[in-house]
C-alpha positions as CSV (number, residue, x, y, z in Angstrom):
1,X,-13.7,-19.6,-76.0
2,X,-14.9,-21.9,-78.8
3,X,-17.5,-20.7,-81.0
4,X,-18.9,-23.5,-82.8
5,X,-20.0,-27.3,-82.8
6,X,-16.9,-28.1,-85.0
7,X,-14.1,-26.5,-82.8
8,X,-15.4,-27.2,-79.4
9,X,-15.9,-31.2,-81.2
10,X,-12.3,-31.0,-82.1
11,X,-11.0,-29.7,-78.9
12,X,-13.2,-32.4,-76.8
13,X,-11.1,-35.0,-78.7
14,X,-8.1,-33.6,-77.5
15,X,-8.6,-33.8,-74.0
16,X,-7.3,-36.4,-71.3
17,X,-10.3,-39.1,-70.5
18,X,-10.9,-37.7,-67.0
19,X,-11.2,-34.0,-68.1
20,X,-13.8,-31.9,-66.7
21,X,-15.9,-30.0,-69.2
22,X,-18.9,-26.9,-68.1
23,X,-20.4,-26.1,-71.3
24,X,-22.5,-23.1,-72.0
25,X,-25.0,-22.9,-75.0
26,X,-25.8,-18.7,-75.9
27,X,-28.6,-17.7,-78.2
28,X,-27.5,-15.3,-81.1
29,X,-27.2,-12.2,-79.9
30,X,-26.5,-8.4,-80.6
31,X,-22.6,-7.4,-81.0
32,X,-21.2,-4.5,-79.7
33,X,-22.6,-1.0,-80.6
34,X,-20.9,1.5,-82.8
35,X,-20.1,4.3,-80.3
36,X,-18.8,1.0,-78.0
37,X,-15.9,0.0,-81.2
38,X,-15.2,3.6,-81.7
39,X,-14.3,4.1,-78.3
40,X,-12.1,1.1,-78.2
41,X,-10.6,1.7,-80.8
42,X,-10.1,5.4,-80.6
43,X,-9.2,5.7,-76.8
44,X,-8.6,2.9,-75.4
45,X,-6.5,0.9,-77.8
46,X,-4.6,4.9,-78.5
47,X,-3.8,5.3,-75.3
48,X,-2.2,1.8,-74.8
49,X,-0.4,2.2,-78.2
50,X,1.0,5.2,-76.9
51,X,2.2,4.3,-74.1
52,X,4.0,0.8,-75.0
53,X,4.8,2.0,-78.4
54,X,3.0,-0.4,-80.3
55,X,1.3,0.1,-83.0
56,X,-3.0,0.3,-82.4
57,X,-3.3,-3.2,-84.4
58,X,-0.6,-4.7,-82.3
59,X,-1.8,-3.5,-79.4
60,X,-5.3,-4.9,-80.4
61,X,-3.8,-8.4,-81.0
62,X,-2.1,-8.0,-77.6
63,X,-5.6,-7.3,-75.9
64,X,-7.1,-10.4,-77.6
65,X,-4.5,-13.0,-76.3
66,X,-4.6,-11.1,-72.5
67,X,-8.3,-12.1,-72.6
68,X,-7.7,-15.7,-74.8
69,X,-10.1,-14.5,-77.6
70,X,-9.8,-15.1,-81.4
71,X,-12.0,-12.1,-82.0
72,X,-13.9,-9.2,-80.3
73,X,-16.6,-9.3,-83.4
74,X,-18.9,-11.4,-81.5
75,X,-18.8,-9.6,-78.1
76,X,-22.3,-8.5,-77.0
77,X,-22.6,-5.1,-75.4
78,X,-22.5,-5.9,-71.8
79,X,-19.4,-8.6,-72.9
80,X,-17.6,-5.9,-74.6
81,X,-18.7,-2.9,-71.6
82,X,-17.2,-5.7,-69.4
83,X,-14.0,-6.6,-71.0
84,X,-13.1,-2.4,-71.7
85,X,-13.8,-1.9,-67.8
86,X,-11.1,-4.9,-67.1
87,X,-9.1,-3.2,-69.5
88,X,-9.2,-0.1,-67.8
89,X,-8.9,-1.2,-64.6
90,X,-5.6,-3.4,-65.6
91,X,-3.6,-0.2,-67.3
92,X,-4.7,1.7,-64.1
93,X,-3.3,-0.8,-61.4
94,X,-0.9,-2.0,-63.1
95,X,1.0,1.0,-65.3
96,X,-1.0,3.5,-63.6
97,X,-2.1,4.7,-66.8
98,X,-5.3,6.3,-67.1
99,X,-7.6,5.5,-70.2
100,X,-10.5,8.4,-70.0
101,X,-14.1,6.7,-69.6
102,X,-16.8,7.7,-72.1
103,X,-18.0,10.9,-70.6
104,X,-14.9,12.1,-69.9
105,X,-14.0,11.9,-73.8
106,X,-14.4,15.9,-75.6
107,X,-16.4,13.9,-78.1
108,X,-18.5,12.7,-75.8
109,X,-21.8,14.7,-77.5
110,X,-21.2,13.0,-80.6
111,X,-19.5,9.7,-80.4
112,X,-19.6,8.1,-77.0
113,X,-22.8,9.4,-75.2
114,X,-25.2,7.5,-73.4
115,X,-22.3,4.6,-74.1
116,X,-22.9,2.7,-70.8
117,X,-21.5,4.8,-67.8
């Protein structure tokens, strides 16, 4: 994803003559809530650092180059709600591990209600 008029100028140069480009202008828009980066962080990214043994910033970095970003700062929420789901789905077809959804957290009441379930 490139995320300015400088990079995606740069990486235009680079390609072959008969490249294909689709390009798609966004507005600003809102990032990704609180309760959404706590729950990342806190279950989702835990549980897969548990179960590969990474640590939760390596497994973070790991997450980023699965889904070819430089960052998740600039995720809107229904990006970011759609990303965790993929997430999810992924560790549960393919490690059959299960990452708990918002509601099913024992902080839901505090942290993750009304997330986006």
């Amino acid at each position: 994803m490139i995320w300015n008029k400088l990079e995606a100028i740069t990486y235009i140069s680079n390609l072959k003559d008969d490249a294909i480009i689709e390009a798609k202008q966004k507005q600003n828009k809102s990032t990704r809530s609180l309760a959404q980066n706590k729950y990342y962080f806190w279950v989702v990214v835990n549980v897969i650092s548990d179960f590969h043994g990474y640590t939760p910033v390596e497994t973070h970095e790991l997450l980023k180059v699965t889904f070819d970003l430089k960052t998740t700062t600039w995720l809107d929420t229904s990006e970011f709600k759609f990303m965790c789901e993929m997430i999810i789905d992924m560790w549960a077809t393919k490690y059959q591990v299960r990452i708990p959804l918002p509601e099913d957290s024992w902080m839901e009441a505090s942290l993750f209600k009304g997330l986006w379930f």
